[in-house]
C-alpha positions as CSV (number, residue, x, y, z in Angstrom):
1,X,68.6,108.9,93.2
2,X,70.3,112.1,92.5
3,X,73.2,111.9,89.4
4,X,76.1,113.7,89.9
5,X,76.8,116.8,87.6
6,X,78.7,116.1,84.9
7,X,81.8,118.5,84.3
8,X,82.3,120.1,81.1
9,X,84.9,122.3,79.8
10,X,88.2,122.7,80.8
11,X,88.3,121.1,83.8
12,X,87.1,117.6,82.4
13,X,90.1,118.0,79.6
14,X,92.2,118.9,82.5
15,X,91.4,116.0,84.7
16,X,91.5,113.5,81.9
17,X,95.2,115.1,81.0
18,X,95.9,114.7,84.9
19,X,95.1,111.2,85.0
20,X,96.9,110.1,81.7
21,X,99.9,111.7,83.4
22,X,99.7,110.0,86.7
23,X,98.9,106.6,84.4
24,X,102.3,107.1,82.9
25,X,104.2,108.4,85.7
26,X,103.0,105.5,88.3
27,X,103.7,102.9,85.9
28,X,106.6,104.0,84.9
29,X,107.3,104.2,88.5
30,X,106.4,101.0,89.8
31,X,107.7,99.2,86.6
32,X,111.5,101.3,87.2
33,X,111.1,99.8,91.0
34,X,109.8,96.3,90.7
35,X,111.7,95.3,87.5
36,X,115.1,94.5,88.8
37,X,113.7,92.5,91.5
38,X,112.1,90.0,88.8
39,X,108.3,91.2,89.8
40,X,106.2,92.2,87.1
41,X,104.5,95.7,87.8
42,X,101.1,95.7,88.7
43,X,99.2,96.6,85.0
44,X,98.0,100.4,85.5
45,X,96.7,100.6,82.2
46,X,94.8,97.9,82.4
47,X,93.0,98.7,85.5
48,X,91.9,101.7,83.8
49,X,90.4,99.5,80.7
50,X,88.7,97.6,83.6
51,X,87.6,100.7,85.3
52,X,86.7,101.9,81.7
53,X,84.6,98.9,80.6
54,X,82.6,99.5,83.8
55,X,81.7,102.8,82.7
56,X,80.9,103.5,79.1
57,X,79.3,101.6,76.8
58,X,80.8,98.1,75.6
59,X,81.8,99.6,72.2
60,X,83.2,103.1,73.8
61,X,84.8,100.5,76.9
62,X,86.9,98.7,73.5
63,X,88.1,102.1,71.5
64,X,88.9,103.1,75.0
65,X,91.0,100.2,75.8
66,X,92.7,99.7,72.3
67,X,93.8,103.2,72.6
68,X,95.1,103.0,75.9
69,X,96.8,99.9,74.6
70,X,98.3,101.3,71.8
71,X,99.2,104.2,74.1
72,X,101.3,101.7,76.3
73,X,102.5,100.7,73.1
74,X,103.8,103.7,71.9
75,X,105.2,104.5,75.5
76,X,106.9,100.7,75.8
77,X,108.7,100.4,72.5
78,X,107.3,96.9,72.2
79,X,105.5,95.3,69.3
80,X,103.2,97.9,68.4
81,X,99.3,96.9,69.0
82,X,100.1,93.8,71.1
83,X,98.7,95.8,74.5
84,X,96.2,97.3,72.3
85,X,95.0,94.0,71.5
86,X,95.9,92.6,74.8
87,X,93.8,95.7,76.8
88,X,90.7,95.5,74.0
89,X,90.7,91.6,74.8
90,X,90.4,92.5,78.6
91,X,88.0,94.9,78.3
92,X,85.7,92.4,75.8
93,X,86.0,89.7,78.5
94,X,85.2,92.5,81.2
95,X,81.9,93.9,79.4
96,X,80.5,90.9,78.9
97,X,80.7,89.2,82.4
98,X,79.0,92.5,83.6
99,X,76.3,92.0,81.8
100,X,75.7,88.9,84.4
101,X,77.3,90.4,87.3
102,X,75.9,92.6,90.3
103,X,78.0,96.0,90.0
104,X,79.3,96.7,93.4
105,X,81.6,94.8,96.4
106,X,84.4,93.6,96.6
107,X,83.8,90.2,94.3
108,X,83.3,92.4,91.8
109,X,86.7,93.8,91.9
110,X,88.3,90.9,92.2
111,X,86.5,89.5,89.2
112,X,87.0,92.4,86.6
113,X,90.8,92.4,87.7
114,X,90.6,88.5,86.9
115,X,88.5,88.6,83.6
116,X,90.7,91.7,82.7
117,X,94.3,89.7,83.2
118,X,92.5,86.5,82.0
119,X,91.4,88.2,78.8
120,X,94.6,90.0,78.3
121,X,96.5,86.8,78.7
122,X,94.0,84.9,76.2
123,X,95.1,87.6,73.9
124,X,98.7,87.4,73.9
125,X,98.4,83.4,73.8
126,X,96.0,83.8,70.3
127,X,99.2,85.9,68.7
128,X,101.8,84.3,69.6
129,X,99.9,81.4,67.8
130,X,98.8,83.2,64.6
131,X,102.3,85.2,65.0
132,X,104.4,82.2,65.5
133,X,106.3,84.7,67.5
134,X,107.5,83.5,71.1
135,X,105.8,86.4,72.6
136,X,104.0,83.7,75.4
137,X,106.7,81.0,76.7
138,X,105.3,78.3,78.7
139,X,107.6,79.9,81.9
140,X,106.1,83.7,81.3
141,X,103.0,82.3,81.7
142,X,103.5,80.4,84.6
143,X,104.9,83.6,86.3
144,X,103.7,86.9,84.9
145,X,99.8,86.4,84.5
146,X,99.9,85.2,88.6
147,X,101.9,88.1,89.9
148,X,100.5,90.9,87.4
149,X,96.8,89.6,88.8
150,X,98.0,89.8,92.3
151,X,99.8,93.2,92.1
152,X,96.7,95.0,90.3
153,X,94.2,93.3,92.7
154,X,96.3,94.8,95.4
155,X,96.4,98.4,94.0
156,X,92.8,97.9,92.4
157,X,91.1,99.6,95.2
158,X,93.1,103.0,94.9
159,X,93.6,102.9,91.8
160,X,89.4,102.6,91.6
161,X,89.0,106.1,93.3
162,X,91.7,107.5,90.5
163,X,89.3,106.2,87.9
164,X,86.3,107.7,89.7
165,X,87.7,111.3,89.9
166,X,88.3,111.1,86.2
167,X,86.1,109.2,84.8
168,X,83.2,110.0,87.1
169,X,81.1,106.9,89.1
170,X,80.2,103.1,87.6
171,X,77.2,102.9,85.5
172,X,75.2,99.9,86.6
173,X,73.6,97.6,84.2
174,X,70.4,98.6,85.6
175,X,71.0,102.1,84.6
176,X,72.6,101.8,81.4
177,X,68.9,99.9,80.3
178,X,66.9,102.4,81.7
């Protein structure tokens, strides 16, 4: 099998800026546009943790997420570190289902999409207990974690191919033991 090249320099730097960019602009996008209609955005950031967790190694796939967490933190003006935690739970869930998971097809999509909003959600649930903050009400989970899964399982496949150009191809599990 022949590896791709891997880029170095400035254009890496640049396409990592790139994405990061288009990560902020299309959520804040999609967020401005499905908000007011009572729709929860599809989660951008957390495709990428998905996309992320595929791809480097399961402690690089958890900085990775926690920092894009804390990113969308920053960004959100939320309670700081709750996507942090929410994104690094994700991406825990993610790494270790692929560890008993085939790395290609459509099932696999759909799966890391689920395990990543499953995870997340497990997350936010295990704060607002040790919080005793009402960050998870019985009717936000009834209706965000259901329409946030379907949204980003619907832009999961484009969204994939943005991933790819910056982060390069999956590694299979076959390949990362070799």
């Amino acid at each position: 099998m022949i590896r791709p090249v891997a880029r170095r320099g400035h254009v890496r730097w640049a396409q990592l800026i790139a994405y990061l960019l288009v990560l902020i602009a299309a959520q804040g996008l999609l967020s401005r546009l499905l908000d007011p209609v009572g729709v929860p955005a599809p989660d951008l950031f957390l495709l990428t943790a998905v996309g992320l967790a595929a791809r480097l190694s399961p402690v690089g796939a958890l900085l990775a997420a926690y920092g894009l967490g804390f990113m969308q933190d920053v960004l959100g003006g939320g309670m700081l570190g709750l996507h942090a935690a929410g994104l690094s739970g994700a991406a825990l869930l993610v790494v270790w289902a692929r560890r008993y998971l085939s790395d290609s097809g459509l099932l696999q999509a759909l799966l890391g999409v689920l395990l990543g909003v499953v995870g997340q959600w497990l997350v936010f649930l295990f704060l607002t207990y040790w919080l005793r903050e009402p960050l998870v009400t019985p009717e936000t989970l009834r209706v965000t974690p259901p329409l946030v899964f379907v949204g980003s399982f619907v832009i999961a496949p484009v969204w994939e191919r943005l991933v790819a150009w910056a982060f390069g191809p999956r590694v299979t599990v076959e390949e990362q033991l070799s």
